[in-house]
C-alpha positions in Angstrom: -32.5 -7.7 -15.9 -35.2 -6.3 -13.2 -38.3 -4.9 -14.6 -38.7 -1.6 -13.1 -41.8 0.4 -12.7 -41.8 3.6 -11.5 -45.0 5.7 -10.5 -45.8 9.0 -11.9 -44.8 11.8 -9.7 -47.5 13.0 -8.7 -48.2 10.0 -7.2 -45.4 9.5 -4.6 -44.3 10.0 -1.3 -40.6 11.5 -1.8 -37.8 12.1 1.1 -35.4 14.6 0.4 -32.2 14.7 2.6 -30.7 18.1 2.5 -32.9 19.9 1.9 -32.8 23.0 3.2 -30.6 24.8 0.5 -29.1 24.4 -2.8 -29.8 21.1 -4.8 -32.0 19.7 -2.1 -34.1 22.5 -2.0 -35.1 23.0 -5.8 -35.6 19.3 -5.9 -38.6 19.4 -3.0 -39.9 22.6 -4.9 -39.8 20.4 -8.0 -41.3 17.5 -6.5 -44.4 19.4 -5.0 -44.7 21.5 -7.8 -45.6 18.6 -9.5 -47.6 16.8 -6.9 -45.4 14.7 -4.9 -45.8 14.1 -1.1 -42.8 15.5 0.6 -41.0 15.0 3.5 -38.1 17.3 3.7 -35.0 16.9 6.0 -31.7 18.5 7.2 -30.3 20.0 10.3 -31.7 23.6 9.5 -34.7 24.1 11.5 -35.0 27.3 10.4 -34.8 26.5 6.4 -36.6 23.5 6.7 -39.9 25.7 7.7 -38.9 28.6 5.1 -39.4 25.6 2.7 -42.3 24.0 3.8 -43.9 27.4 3.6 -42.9 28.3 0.4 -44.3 24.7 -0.9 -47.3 25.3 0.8 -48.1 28.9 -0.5 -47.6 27.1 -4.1 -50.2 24.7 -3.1 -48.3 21.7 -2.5 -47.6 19.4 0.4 -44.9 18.9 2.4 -43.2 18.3 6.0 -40.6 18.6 7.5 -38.7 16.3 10.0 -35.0 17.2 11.6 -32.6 15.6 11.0 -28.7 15.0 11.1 -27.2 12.3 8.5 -24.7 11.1 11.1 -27.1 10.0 13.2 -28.5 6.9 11.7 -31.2 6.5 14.5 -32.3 10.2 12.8 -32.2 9.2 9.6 -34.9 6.1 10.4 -36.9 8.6 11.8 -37.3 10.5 8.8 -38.3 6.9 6.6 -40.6 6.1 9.1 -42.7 9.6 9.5 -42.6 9.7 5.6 -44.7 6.3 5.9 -46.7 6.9 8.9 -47.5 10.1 6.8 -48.4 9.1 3.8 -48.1 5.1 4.4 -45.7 4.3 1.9 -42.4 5.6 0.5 -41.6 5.7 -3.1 -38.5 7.3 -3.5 -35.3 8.3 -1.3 -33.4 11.7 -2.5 -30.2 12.1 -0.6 -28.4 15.3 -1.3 -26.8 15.9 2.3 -23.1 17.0 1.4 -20.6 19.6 3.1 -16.9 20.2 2.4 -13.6 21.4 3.3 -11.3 23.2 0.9 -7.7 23.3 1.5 -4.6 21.6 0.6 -4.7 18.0 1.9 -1.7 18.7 4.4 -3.8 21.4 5.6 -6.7 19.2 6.6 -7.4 17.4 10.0 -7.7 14.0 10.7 -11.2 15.0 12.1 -12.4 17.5 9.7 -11.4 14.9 6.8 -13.7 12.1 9.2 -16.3 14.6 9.3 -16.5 15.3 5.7 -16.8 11.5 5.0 -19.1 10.8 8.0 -21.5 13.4 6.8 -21.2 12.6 2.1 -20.8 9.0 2.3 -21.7 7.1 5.9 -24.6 9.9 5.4 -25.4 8.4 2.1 -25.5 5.0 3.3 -27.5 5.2 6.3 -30.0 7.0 3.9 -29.9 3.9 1.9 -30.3 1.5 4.8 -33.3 3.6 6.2 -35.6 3.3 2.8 -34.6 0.4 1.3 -36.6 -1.8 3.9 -39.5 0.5 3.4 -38.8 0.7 -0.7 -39.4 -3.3 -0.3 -42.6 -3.2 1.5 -43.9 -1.0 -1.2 -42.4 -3.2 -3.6 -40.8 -0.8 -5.7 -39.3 2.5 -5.9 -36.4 4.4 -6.2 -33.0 5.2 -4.1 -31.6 8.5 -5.5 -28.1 9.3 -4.7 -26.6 12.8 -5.5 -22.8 12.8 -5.4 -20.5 14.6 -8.2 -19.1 14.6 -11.3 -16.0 14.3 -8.8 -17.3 10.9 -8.3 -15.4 10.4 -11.7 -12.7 13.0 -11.2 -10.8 14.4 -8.3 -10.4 18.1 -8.0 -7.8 19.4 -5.9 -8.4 21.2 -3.3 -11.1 18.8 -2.4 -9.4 15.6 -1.1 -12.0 14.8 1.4 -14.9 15.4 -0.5 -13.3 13.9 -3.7 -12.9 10.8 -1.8 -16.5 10.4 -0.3 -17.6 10.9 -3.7 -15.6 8.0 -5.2 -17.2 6.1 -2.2 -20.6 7.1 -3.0 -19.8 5.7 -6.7 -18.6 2.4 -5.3 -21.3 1.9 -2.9 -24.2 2.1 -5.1 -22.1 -0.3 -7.6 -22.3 -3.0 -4.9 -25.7 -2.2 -4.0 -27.5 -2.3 -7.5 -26.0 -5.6 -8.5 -27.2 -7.3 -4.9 -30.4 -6.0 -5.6 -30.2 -6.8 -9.0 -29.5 -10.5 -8.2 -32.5 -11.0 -5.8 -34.9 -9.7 -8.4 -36.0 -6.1 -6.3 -37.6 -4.0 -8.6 -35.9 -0.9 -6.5 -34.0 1.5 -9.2 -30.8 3.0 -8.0 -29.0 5.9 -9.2 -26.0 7.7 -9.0 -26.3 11.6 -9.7 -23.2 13.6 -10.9 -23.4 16.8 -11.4 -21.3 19.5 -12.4 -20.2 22.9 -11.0 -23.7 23.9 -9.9 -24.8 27.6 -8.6 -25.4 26.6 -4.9 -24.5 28.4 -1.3 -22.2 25.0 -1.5 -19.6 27.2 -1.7 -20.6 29.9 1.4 -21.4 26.8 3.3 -17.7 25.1 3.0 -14.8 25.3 5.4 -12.5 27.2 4.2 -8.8 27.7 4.8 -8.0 29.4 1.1 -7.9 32.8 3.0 -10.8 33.7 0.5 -13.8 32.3 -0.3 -13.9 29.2 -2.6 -15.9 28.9 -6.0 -16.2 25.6 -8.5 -14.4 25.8 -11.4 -16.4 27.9 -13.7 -18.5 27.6 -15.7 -21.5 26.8 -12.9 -25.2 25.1 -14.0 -27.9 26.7 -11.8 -29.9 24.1 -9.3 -32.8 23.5 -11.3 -30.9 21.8 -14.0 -30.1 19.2 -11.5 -34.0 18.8 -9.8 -34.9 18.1 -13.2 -32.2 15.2 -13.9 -33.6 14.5 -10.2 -37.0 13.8 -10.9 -36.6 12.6 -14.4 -34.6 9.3 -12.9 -37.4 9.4 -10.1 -40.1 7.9 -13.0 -37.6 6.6 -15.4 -34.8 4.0 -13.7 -31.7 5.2 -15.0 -28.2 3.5 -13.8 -26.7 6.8 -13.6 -26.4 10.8 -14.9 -23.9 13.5 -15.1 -25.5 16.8 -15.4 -24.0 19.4 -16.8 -22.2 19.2 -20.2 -18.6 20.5 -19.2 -19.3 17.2 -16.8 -19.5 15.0 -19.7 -16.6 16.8 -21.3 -14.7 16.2 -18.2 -15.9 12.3 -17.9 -14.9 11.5 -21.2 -11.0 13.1 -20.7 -10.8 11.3 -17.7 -11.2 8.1 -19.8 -9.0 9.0 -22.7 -6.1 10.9 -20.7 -6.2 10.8 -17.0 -3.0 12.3 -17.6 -3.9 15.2 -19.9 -6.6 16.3 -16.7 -4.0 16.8 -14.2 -2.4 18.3 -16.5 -5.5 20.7 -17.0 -6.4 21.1 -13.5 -2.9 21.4 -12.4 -2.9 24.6 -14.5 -6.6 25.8 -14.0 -8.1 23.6 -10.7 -6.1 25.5 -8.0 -6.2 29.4 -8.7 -9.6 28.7 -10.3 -10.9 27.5 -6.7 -10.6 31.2 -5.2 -12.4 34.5 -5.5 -11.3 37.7 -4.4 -13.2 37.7 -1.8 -11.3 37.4 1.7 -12.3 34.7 3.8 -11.2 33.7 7.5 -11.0 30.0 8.6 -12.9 30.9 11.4 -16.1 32.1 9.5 -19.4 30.2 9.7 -20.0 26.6 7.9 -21.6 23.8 8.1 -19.1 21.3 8.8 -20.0 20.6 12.1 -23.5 22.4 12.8 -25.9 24.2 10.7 -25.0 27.5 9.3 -27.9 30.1 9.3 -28.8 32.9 6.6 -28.1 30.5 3.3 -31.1 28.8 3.1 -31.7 29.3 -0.4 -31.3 27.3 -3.8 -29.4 29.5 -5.3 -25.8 30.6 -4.9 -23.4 34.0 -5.8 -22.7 33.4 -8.8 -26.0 33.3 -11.4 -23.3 35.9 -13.6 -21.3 32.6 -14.3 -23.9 30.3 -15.0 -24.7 28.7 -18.7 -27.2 26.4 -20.4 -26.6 22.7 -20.8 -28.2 21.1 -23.6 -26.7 17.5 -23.8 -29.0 16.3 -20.2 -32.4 16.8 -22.5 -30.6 13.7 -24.4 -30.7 11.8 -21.2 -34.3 12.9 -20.4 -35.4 11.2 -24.1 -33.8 8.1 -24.0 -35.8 7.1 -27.0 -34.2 10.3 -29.0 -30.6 9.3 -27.2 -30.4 5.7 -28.4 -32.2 6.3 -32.1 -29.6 8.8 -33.0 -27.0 6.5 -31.7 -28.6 3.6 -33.9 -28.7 6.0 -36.8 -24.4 6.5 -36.4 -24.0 3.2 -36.1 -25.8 2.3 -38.9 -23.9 5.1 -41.3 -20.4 4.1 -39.8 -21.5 0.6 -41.0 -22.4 1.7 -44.5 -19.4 4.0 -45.1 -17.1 0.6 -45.1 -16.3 -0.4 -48.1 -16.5 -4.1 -48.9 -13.0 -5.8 -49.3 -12.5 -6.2 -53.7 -12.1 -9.5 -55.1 -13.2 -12.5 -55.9 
């Protein structure tokens, strides 16, 4: 195996991509917070200067550079002014994601393109932007957020369940290359749950209401955390959130028993009450202005995880793990005999 080593955070240059809201935007918070240099990106002019101002009134450092995930000659752009910046670029966050929510006969051939163009070609021409910069510096860290939906399909969510899955394969084909060549570059996959994001303003919609995640929701932070945790420690991949975990695990006992599950709770469970038009703003195609936030509606549904602070002490994780083992061993009895 590689021998990774990962700087502290304070001492890196970080690019976040999508970052203007939700995940994105608690992670750059995060990362200055704690003394990062930032370069921020998405297509929101408008929140990426809300940001930077609200990093820099906390006394951290960041800037911001425009940018739309399709457009891989954008993309670059952003690597390339995070080195010219700060001439070097430790680690790549890409959190860019939008989404349609309808029945998949519902769905266009182009607004299903759109969704994968934007979740996983987006996610890929982020990875082909900093890895030849991530070389030069000789290590670092590609950070990929997708879903716990990487894992499992919701309905609903055909297109964006599907660039998900992508994202998963991708980065499966990625590590081992780099793996085999010896590059000291950690990559990770980053899953998380039902998290308390405009995500769900954002969306296009043709429910007739507006869409939510399956309760229960995680709130943003929980995520930046798992974020810049696998930012200093390499770490193959994470699911944050516990009902994630929960969800992970069925999924590889009973792929049956979840559609079962979702078939009774994954549909109605995806609408509110609130009344929705398919022609009200997202951010399918261009950016939608007034949710430039980290937070989402629904802080009433949110709850505590306690399994991630396991994955944050991998030393705690693995001892306790050692410590079953070890009593599953001595509970077998020896076979009698002579």
């Amino acid at each position: 195996m590689v021998d990774i080593q990962l700087k502290p955070i304070a001492q890196q240059a970080v690019v976040i991509m999508g970052a203007s809201s939700g995940i994105g935007r608690a992670t750059a918070l995060e990362f200055a917070k704690q003394g990062a240099s930032v370069v921020v990106s998405a297509r929101s002019q408008d929140g990426l200067d809300s940001l930077v101002k609200e990093i820099s009134d906390a006394g951290g450092k960041a800037v911001a550079v425009p940018a739309d995930v399709v457009i891989f000659s954008q993309v670059q752009a952003v690597a390339e002014k995070a080195v010219e910046l700060y001439g070097r670029l430790d680690t790549w966050v890409h959190a860019a994601a939008t989404a349609v929510f309808a029945p998949f006969e519902q769905v266009t051939p182009t607004e299903f393109e759109r969704v994968i163009q934007v979740n996983l070609l987006g996610q890929v021409y982020g990875a082909m932007a900093a890895l030849p910069h991530l070389r030069q510096t000789g290590q670092g860290a590609l950070i990929h957020v997708s879903s716990v939906e990487a894992r499992r399909s919701l309905p609903l969510q055909s297109s964006y369940a599907a660039s998900k899955h992508g994202i998963e394969g991708f980065l499966d084909s990625l590590r081992v290359e780099l793996q085999h060549e010896g590059v000291p570059i950690s990559v990770t996959n980053v899953m998380p749950a039902t998290i308390n994001t405009p995500f769900y303003d954002k969306g296009l919609t043709k429910l007739g209401v507006k869409p939510t995640g399956v309760p229960p929701y995680y709130q943003p932070e929980l995520v930046a955390e798992a974020i810049l945790h696998v930012a200093a420690h390499p770490t193959r991949d994470i699911i944050v959130g516990d009902v994630g975990r929960v969800l992970d695990f069925l999924q590889k006992v009973s792929p049956t028993f979840v559609d079962w599950m979702l078939q009774a709770v994954g549909i109605e469970g995806q609408r509110t009450q609130s009344p929705k038009s398919i022609d009200s703003p997202n951010n399918l195609y261009t950016p939608m202005a007034g949710q430039d936030r980290a937070r989402g509606d629904f802080n009433d549904k949110t709850i505590p995880s306690f399994l991630d602070w396991v994955d944050f002490h991998p030393v705690v994780k693995w001892s306790a793990l050692a410590g079953i083992g070890i009593l599953a061993l001595l509970t077998i009895q020896p076979p009698k005999g002579g």
